[in-house]
C-alpha positions as CSV (number, residue, x, y, z in Angstrom):
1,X,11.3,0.1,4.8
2,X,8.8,2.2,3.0
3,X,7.6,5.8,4.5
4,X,3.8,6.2,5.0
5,X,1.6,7.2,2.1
6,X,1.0,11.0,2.1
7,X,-2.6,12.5,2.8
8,X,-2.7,12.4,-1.3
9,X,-1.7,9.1,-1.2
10,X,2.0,8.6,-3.0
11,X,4.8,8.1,-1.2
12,X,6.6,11.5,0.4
13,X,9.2,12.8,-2.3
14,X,12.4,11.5,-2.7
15,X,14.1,8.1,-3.9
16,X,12.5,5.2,-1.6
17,X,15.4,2.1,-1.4
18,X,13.6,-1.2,-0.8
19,X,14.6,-4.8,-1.8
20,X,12.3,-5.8,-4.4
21,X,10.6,-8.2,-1.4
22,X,10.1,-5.3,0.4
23,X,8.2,-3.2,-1.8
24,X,6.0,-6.6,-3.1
25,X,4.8,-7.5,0.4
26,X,4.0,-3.5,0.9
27,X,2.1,-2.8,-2.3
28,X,1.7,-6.1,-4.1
29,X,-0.8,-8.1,-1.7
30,X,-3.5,-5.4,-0.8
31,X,-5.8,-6.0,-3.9
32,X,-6.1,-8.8,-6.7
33,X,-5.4,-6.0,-9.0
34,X,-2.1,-5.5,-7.2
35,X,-1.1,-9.3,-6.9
36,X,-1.3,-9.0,-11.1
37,X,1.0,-6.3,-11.5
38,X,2.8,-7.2,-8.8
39,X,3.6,-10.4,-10.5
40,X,4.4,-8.4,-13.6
41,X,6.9,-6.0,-11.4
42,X,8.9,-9.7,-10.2
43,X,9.2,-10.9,-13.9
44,X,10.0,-7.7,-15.3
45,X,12.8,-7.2,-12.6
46,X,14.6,-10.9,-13.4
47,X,14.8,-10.2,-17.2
48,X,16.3,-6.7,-16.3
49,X,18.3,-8.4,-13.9
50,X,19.0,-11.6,-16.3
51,X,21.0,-8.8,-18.9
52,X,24.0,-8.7,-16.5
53,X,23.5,-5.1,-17.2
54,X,21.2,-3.5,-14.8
55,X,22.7,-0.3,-12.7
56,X,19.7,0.7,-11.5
57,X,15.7,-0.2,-11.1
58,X,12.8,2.8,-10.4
59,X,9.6,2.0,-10.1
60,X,7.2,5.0,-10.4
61,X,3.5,5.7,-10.7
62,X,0.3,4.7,-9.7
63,X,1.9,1.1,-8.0
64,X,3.7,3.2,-5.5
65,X,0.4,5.1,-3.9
66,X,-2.4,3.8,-2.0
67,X,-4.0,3.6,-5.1
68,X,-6.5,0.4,-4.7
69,X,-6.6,-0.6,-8.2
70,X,-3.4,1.0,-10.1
71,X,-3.3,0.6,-14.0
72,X,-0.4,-0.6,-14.7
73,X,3.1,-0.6,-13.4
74,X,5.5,2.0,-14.7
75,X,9.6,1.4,-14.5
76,X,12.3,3.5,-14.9
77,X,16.2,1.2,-15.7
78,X,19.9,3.0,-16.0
79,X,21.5,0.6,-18.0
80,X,25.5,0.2,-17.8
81,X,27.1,1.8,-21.2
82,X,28.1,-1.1,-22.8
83,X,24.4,-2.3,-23.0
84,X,23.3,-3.3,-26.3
85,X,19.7,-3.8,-27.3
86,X,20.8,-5.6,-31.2
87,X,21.9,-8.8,-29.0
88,X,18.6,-9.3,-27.2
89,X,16.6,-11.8,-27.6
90,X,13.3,-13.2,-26.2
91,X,11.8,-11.9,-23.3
92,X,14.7,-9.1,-23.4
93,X,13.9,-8.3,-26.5
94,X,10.2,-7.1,-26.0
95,X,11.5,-5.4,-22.6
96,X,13.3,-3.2,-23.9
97,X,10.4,-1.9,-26.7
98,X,8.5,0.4,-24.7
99,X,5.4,-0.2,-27.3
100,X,5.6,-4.2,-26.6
101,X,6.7,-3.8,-23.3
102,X,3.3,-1.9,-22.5
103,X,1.4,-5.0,-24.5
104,X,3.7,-8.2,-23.8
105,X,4.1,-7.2,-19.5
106,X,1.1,-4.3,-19.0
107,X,4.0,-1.7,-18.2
108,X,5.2,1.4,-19.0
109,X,9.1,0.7,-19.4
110,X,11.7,3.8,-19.8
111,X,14.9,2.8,-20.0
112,X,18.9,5.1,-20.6
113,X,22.5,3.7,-20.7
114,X,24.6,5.7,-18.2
115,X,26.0,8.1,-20.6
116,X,22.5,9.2,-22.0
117,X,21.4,10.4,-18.7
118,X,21.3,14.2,-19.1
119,X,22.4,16.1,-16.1
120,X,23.5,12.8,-14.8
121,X,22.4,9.5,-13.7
122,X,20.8,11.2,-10.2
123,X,18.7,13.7,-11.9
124,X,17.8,11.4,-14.6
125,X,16.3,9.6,-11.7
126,X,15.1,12.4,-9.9
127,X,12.9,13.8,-12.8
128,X,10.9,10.7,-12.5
129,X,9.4,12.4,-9.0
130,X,7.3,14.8,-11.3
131,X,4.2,14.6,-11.7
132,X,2.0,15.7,-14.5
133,X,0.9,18.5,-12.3
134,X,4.2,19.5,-11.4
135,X,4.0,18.4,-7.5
136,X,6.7,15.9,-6.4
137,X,5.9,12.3,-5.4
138,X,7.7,9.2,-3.7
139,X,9.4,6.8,-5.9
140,X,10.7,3.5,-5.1
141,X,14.5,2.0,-6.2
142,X,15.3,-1.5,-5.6
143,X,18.2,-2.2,-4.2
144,X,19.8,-5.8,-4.4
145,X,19.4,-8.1,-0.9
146,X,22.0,-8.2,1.2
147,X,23.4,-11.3,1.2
């Protein structure tokens, strides 16, 4: 479950878990605007997902605050190291361009391998928290359902 937004409206820092159900029936309903994105968030989530490749999903920015009307959604993947972006194809493909990512899906898509995660995977993770300001915010990883 998802902590309560802040007075400034993002989450409270630190890494939120939350199944990918979770965090759409918190912050995907509230507005049309949201619905879009929200629909954006699921699709961009199975193509990640569909690359047997995925170690981790962070999803960061103006979708995780109370924010009625956010711009866009913006996503943060750790790929495993064996990842390989020359045998992508399709929908893949354009995921993992962040300039036709941003015009194909309407979001701001970051993505490392393992390896390439300076500092390590955790801090990788961690330095998405910072905000342009320098203050800390909430962000949001999606964890798999239990089954």
């Amino acid at each position: 479950m998802l902590p309560a937004f802040t007075e400034t409206g993002d989450l409270p820092p630190g890494i939120h878990p939350a199944t990918l159900a979770e965090m759409l029936d918190r912050l995907g309903a509230p507005t049309p605007r949201r619905k879009v994105i929200a629909l954006r968030l699921e699709r961009i989530h199975q193509v990640a997902m569909a690359t047997g490749r995925l170690a981790r999903f962070i999803v960061f920015g103006s979708f995780v605050t109370a924010k009625p009307e956010p711009d866009d959604v913006d996503v943060f993947m750790l790929m495993e190291d064996v990842f390989d972006t020359g045998r992508l194809t399709g929908e893949a493909r354009l995921l993992f361009d962040h300039a036709y990512a941003q015009a194909h899906y309407g979001a701001s898509v970051f993505w490392l391998r393992r390896l390439a995660a300076l500092g390590g995977e955790q801090a990788a993770i961690e330095n998405w928290q910072i905000k342009r300001d320098g203050s800390l915010r909430g962000i949001v990883e999606i964890i798999r359902e239990e089954s």
